[in-house]
mmCIF file of the N, C-alpha and C atoms, coordinates in Angstrom:
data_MODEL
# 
_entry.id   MODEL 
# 
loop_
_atom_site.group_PDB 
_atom_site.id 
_atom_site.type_symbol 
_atom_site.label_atom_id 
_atom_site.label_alt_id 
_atom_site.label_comp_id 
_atom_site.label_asym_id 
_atom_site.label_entity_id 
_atom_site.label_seq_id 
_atom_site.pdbx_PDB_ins_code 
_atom_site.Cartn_x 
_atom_site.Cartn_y 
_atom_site.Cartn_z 
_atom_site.occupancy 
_atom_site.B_iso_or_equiv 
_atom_site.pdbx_formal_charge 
_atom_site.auth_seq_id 
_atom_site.auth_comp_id 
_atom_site.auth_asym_id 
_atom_site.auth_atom_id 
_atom_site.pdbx_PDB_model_num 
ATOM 1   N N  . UNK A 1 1  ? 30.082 173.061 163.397 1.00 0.00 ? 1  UNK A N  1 
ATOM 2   C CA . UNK A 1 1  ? 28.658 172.836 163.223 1.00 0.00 ? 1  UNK A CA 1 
ATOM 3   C C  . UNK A 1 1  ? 28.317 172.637 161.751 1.00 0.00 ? 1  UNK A C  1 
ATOM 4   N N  . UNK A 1 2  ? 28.951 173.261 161.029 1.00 0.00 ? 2  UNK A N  1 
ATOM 5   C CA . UNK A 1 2  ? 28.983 173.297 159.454 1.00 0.00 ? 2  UNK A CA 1 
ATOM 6   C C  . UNK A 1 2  ? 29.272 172.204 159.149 1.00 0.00 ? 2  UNK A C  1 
ATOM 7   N N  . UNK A 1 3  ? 30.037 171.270 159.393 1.00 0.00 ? 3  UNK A N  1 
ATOM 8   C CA . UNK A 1 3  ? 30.224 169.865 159.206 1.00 0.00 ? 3  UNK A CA 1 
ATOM 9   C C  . UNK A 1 3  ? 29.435 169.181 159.696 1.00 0.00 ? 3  UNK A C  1 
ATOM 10  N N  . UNK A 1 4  ? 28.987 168.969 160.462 1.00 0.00 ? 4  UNK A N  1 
ATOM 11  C CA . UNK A 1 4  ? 27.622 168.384 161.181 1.00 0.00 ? 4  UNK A CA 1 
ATOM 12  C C  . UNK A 1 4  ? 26.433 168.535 160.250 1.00 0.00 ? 4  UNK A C  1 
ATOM 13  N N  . UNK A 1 5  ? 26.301 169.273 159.848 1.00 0.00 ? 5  UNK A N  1 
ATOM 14  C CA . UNK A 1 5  ? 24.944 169.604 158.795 1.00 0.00 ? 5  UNK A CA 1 
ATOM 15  C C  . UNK A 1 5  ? 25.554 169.285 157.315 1.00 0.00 ? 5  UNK A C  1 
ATOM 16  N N  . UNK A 1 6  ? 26.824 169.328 157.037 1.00 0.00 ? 6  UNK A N  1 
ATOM 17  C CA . UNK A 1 6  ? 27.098 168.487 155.912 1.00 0.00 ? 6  UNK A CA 1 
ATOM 18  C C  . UNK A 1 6  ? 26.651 167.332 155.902 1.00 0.00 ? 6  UNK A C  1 
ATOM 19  N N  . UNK A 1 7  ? 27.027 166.640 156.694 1.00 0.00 ? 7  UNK A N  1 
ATOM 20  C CA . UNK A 1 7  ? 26.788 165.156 157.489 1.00 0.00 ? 7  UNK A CA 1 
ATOM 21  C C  . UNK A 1 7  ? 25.850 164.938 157.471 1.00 0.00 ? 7  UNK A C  1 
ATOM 22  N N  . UNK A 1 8  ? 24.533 165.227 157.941 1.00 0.00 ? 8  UNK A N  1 
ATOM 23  C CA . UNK A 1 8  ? 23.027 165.270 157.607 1.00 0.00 ? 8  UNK A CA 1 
ATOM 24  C C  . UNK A 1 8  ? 22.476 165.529 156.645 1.00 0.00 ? 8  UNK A C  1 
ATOM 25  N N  . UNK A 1 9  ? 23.015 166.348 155.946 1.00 0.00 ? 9  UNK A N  1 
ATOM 26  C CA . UNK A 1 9  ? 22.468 166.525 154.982 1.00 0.00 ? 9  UNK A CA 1 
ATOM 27  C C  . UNK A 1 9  ? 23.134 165.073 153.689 1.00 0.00 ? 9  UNK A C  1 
ATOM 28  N N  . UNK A 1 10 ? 24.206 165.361 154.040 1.00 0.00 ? 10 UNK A N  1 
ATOM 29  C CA . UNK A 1 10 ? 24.942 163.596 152.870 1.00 0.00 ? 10 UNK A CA 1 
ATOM 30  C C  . UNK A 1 10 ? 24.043 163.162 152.950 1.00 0.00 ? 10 UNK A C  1 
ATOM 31  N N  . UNK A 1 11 ? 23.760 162.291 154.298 1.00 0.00 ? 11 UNK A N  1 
ATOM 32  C CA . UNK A 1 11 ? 22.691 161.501 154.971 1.00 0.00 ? 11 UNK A CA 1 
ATOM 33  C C  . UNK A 1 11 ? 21.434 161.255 154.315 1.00 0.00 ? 11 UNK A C  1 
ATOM 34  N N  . UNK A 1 12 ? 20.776 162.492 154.185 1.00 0.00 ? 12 UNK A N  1 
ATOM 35  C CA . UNK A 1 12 ? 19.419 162.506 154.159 1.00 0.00 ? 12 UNK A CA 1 
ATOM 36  C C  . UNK A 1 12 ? 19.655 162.133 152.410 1.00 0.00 ? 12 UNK A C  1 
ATOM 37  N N  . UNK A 1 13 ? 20.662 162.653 151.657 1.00 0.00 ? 13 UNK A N  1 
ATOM 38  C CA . UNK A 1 13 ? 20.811 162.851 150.151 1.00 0.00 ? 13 UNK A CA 1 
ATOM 39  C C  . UNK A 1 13 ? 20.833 161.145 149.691 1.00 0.00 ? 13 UNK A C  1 
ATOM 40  N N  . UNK A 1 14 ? 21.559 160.622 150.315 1.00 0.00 ? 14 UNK A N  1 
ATOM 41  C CA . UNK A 1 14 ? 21.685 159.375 150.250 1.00 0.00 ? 14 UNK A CA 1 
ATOM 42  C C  . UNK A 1 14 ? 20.448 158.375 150.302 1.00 0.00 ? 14 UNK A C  1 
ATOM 43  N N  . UNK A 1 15 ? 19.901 158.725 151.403 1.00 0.00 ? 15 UNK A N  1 
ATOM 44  C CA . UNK A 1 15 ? 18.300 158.032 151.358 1.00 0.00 ? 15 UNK A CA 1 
ATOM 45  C C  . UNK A 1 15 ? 17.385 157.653 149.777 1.00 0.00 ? 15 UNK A C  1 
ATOM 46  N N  . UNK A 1 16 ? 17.248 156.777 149.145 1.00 0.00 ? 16 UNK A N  1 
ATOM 47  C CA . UNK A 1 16 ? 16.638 156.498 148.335 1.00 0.00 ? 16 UNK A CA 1 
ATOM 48  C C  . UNK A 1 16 ? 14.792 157.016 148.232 1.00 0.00 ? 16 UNK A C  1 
ATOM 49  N N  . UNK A 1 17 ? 14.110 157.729 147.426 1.00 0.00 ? 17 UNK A N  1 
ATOM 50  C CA . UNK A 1 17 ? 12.694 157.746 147.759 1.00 0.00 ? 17 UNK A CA 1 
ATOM 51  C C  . UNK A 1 17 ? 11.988 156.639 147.601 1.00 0.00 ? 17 UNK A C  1 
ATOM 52  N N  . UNK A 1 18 ? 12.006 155.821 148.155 1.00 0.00 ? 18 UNK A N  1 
ATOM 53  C CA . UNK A 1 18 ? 11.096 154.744 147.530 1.00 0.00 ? 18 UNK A CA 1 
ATOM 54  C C  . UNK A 1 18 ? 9.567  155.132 148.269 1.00 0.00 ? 18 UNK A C  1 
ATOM 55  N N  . UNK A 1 19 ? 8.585  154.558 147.248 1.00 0.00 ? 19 UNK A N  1 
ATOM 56  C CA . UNK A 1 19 ? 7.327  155.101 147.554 1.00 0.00 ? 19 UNK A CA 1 
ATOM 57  C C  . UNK A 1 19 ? 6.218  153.972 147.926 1.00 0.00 ? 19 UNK A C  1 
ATOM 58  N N  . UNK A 1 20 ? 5.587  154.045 148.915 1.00 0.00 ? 20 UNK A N  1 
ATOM 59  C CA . UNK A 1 20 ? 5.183  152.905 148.661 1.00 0.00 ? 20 UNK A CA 1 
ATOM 60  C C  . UNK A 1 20 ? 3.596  152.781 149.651 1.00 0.00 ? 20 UNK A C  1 
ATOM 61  N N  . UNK A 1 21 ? 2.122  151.918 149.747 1.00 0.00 ? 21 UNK A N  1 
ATOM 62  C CA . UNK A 1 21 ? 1.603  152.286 150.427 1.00 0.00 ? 21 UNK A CA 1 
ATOM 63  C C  . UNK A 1 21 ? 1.330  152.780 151.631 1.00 0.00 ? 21 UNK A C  1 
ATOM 64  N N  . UNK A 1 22 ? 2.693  151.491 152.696 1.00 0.00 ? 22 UNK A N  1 
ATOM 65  C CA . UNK A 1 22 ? 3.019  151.479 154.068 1.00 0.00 ? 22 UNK A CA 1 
ATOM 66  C C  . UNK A 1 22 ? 4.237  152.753 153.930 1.00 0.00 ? 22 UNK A C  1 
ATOM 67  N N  . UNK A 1 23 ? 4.382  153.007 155.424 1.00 0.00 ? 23 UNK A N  1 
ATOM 68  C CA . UNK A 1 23 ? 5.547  154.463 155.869 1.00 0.00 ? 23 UNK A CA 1 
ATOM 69  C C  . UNK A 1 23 ? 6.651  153.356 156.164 1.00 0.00 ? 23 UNK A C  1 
ATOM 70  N N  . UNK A 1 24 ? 7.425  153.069 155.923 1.00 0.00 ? 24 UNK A N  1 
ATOM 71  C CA . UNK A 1 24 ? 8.788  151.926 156.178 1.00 0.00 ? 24 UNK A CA 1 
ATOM 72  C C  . UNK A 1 24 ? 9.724  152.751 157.405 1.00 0.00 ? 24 UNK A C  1 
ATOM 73  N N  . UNK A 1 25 ? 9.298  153.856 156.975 1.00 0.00 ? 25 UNK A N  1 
ATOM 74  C CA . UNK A 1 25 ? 10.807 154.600 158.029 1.00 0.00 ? 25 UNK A CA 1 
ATOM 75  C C  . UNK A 1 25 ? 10.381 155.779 158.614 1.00 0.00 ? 25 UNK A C  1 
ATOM 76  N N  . UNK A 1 26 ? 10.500 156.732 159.091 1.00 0.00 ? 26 UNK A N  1 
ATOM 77  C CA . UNK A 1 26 ? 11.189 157.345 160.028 1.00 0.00 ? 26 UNK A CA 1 
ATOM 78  C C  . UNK A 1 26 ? 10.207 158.502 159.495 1.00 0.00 ? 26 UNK A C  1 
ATOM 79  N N  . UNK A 1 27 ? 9.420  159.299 159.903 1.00 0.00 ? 27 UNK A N  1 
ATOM 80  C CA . UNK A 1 27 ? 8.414  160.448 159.533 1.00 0.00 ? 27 UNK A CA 1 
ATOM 81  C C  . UNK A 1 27 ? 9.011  161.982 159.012 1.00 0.00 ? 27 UNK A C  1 
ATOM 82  N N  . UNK A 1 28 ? 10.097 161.674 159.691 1.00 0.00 ? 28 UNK A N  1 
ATOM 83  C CA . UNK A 1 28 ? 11.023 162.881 159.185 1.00 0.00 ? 28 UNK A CA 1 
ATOM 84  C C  . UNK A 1 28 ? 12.243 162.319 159.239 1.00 0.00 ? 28 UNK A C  1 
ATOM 85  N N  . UNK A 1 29 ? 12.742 162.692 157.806 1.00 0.00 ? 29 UNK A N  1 
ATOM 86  C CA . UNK A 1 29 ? 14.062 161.839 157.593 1.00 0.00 ? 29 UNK A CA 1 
ATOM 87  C C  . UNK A 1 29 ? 15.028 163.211 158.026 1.00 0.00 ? 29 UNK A C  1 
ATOM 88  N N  . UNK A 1 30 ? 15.039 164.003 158.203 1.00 0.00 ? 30 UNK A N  1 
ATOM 89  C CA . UNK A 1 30 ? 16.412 164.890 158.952 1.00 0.00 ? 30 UNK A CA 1 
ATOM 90  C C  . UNK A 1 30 ? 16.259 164.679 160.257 1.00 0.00 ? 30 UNK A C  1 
ATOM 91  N N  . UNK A 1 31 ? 15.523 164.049 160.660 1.00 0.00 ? 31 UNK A N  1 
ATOM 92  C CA . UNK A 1 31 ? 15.717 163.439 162.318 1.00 0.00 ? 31 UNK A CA 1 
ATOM 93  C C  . UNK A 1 31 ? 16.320 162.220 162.188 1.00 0.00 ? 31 UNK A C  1 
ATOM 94  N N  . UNK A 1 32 ? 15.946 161.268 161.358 1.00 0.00 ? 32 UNK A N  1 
ATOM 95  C CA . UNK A 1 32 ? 16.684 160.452 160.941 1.00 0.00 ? 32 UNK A CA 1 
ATOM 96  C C  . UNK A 1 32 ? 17.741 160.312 160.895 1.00 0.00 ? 32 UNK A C  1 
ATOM 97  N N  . UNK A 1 33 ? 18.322 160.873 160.180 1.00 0.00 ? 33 UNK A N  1 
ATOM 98  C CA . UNK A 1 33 ? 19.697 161.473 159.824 1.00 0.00 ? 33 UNK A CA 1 
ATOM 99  C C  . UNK A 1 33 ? 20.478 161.798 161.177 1.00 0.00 ? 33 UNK A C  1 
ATOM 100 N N  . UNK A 1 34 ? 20.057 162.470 161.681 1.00 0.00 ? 34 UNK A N  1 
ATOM 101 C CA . UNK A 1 34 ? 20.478 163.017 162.751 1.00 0.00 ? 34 UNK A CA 1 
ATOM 102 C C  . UNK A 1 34 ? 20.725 162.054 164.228 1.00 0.00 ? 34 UNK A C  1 
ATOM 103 N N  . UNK A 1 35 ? 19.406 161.339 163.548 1.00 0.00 ? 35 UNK A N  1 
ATOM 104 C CA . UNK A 1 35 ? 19.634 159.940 165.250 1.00 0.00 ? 35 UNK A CA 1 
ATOM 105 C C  . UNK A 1 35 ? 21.157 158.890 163.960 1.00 0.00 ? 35 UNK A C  1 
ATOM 106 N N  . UNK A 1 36 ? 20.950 158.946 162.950 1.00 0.00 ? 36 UNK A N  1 
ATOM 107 C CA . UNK A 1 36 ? 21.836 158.392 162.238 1.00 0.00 ? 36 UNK A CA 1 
ATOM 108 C C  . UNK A 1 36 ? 23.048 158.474 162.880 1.00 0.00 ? 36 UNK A C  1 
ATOM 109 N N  . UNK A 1 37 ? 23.751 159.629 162.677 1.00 0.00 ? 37 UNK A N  1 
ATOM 110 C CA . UNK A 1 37 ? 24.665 160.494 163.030 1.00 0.00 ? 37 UNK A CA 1 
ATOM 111 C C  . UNK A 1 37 ? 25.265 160.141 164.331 1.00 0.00 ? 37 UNK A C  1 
ATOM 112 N N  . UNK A 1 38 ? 23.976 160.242 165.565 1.00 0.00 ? 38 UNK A N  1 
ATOM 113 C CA . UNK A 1 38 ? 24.768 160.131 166.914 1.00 0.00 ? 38 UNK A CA 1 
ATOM 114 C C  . UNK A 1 38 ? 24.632 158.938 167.093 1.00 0.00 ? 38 UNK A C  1 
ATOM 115 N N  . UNK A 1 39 ? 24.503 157.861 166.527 1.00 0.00 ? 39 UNK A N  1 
ATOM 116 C CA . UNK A 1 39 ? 24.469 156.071 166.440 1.00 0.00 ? 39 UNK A CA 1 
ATOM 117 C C  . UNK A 1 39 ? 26.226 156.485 165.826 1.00 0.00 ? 39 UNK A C  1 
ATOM 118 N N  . UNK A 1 40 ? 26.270 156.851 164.935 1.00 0.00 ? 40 UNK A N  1 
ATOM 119 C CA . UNK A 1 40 ? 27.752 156.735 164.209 1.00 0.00 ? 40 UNK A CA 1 
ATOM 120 C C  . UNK A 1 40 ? 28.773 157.318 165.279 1.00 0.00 ? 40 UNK A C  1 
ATOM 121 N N  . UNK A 1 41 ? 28.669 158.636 166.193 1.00 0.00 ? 41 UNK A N  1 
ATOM 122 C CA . UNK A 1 41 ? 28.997 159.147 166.889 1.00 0.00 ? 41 UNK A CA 1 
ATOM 123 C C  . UNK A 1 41 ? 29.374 158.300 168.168 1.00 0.00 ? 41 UNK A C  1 
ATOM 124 N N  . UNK A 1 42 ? 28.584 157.918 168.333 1.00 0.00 ? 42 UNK A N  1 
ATOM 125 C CA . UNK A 1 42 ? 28.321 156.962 169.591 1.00 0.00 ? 42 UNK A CA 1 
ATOM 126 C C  . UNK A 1 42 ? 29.249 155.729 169.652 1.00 0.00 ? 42 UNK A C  1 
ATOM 127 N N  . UNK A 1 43 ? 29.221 154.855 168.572 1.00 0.00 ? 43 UNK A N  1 
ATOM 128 C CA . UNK A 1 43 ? 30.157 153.714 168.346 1.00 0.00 ? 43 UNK A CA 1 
ATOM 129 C C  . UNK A 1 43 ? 32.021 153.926 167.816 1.00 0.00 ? 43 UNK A C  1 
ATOM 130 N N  . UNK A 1 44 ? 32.162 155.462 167.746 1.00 0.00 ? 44 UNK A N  1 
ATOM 131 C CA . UNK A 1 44 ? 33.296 155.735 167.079 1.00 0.00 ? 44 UNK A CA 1 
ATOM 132 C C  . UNK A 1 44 ? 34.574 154.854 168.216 1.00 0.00 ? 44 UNK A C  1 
ATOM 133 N N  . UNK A 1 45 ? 35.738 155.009 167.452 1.00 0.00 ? 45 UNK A N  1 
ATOM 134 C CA . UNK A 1 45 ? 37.056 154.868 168.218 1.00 0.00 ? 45 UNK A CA 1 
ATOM 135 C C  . UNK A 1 45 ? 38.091 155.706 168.161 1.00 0.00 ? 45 UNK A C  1 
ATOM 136 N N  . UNK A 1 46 ? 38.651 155.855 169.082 1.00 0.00 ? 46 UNK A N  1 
ATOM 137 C CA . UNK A 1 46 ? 39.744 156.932 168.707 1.00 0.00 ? 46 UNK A CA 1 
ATOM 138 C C  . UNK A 1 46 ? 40.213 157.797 169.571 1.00 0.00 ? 46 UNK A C  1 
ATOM 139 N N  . UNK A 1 47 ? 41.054 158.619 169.804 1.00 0.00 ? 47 UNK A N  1 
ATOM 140 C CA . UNK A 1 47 ? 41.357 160.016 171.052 1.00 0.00 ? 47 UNK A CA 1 
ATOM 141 C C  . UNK A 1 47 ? 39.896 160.272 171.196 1.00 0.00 ? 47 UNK A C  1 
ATOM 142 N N  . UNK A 1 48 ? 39.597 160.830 172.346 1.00 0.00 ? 48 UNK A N  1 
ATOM 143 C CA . UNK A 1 48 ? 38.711 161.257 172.889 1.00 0.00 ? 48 UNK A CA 1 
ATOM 144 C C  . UNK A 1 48 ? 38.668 162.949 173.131 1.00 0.00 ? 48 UNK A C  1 
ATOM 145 N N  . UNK A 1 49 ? 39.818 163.036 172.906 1.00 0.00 ? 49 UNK A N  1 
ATOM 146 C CA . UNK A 1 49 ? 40.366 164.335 173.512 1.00 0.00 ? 49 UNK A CA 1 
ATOM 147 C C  . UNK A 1 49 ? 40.666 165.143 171.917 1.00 0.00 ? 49 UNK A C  1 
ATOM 148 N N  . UNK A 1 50 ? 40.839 164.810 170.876 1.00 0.00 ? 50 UNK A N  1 
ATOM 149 C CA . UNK A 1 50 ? 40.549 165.634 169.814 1.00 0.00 ? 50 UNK A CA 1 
ATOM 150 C C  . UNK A 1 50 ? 39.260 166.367 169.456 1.00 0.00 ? 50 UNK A C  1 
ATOM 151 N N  . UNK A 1 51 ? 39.265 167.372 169.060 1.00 0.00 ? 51 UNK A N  1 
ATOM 152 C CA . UNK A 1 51 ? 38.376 168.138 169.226 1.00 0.00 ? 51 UNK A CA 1 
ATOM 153 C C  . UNK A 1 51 ? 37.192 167.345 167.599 1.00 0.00 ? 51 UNK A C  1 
ATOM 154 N N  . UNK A 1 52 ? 35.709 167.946 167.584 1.00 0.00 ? 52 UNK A N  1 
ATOM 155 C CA . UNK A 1 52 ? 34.855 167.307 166.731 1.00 0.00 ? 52 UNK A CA 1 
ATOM 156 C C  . UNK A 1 52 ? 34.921 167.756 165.248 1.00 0.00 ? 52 UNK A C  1 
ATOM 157 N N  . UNK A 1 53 ? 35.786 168.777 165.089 1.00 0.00 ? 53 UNK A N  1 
ATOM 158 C CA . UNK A 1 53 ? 36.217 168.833 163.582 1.00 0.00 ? 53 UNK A CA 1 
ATOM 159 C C  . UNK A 1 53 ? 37.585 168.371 163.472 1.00 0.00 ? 53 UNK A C  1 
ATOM 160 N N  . UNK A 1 54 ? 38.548 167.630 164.068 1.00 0.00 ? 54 UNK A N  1 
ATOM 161 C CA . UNK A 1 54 ? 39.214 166.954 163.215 1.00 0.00 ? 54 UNK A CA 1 
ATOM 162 C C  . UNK A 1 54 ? 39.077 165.867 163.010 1.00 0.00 ? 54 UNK A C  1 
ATOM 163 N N  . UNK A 1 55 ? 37.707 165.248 163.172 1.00 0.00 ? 55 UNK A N  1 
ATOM 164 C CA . UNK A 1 55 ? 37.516 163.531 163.544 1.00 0.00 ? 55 UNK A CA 1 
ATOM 165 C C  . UNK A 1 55 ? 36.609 163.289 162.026 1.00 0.00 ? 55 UNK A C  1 
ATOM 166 N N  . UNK A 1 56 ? 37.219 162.506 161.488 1.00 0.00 ? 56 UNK A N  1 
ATOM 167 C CA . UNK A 1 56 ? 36.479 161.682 160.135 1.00 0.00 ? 56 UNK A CA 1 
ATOM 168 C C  . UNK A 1 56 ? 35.662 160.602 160.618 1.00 0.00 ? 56 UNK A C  1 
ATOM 169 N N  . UNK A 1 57 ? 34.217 160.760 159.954 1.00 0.00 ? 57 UNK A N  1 
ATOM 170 C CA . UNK A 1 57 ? 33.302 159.648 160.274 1.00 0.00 ? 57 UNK A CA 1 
ATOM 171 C C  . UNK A 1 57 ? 33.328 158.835 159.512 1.00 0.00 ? 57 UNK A C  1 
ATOM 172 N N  . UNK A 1 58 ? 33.109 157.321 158.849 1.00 0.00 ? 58 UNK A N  1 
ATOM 173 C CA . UNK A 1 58 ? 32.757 157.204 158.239 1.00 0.00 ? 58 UNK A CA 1 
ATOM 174 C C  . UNK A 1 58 ? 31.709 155.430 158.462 1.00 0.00 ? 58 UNK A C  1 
ATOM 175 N N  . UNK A 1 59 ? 31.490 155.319 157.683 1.00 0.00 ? 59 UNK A N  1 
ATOM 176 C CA . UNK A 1 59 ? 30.399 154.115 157.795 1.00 0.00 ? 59 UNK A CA 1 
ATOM 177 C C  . UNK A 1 59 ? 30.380 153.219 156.603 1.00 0.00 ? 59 UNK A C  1 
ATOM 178 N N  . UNK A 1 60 ? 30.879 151.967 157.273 1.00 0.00 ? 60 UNK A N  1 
ATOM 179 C CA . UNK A 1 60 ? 30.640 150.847 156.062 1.00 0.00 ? 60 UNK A CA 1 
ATOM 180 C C  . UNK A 1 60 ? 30.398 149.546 156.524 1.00 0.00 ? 60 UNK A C  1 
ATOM 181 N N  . UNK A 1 61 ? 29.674 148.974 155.642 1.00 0.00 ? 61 UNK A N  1 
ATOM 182 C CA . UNK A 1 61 ? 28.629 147.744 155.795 1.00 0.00 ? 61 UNK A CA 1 
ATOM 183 C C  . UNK A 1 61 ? 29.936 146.515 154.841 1.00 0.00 ? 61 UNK A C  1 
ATOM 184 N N  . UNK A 1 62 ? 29.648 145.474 156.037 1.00 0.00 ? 62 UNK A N  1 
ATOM 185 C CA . UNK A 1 62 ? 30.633 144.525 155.161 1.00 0.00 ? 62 UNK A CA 1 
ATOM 186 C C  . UNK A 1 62 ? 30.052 143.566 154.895 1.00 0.00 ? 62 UNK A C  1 
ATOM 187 N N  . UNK A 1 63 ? 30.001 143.214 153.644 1.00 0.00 ? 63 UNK A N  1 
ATOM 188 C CA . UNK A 1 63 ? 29.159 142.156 153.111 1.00 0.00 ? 63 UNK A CA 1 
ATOM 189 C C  . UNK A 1 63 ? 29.933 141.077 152.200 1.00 0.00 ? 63 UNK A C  1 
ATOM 190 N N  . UNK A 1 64 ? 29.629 139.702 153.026 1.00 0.00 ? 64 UNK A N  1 
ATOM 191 C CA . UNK A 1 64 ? 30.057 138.521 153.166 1.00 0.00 ? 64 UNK A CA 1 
ATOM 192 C C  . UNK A 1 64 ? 29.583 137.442 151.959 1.00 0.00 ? 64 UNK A C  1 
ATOM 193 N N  . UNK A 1 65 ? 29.636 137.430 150.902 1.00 0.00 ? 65 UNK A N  1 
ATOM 194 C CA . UNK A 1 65 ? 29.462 136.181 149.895 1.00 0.00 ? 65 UNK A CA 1 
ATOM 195 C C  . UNK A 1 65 ? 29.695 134.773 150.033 1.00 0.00 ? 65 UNK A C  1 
ATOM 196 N N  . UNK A 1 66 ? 29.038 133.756 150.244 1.00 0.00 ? 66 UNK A N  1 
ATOM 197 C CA . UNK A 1 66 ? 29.734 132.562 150.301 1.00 0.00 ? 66 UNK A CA 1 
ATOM 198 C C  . UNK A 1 66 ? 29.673 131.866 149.059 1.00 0.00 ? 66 UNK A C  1 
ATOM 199 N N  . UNK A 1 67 ? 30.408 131.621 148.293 1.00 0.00 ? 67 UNK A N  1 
ATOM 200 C CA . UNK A 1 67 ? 30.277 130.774 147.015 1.00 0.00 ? 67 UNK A CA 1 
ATOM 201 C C  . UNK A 1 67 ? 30.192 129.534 147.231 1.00 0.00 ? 67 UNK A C  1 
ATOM 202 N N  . UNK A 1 68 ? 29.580 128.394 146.981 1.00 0.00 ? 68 UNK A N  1 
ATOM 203 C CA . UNK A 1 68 ? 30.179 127.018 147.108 1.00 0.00 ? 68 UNK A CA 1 
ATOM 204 C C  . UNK A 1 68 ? 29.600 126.581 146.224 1.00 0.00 ? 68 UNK A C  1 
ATOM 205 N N  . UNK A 1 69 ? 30.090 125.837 145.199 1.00 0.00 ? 69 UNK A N  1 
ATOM 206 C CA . UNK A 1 69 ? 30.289 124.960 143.960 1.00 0.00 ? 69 UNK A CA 1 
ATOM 207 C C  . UNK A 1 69 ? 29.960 123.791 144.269 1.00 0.00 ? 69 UNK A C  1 
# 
């Protein structure tokens, strides 16, 4: 469970404050975080049958450049 709330908490740390007139996101960002989490949870791969602390999450965005000259 202690890892789980690491995880949320990264999460929430990570979030940038940006301030601004309109609400852009999410009213409470540790719910956020948390629907974050079981989106990441949700799409994983791997044994099924290992238990939830030996499983590494992680999340990355791949971003595509096209150069043309």
């Amino acid at each position: 469970m202690a890892a789980t709330q690491k995880l949320v908490k990264d999460i929430i740390d990570s979030k940038t404050g940006e301030t601004s007139k309109r609400r852009k996101g999410a009213k409470n960002s540790e719910t956020a975080a948390k629907v974050a989490l079981m989106k990441l949870k949700m799409h994983a791969a791997g044994d099924k049958s290992l238990p939830q602390t030996f499983k590494i999450l992680t999340h990355s965005n791949l971003l595509i450049i096209s150069l043309e000259l």
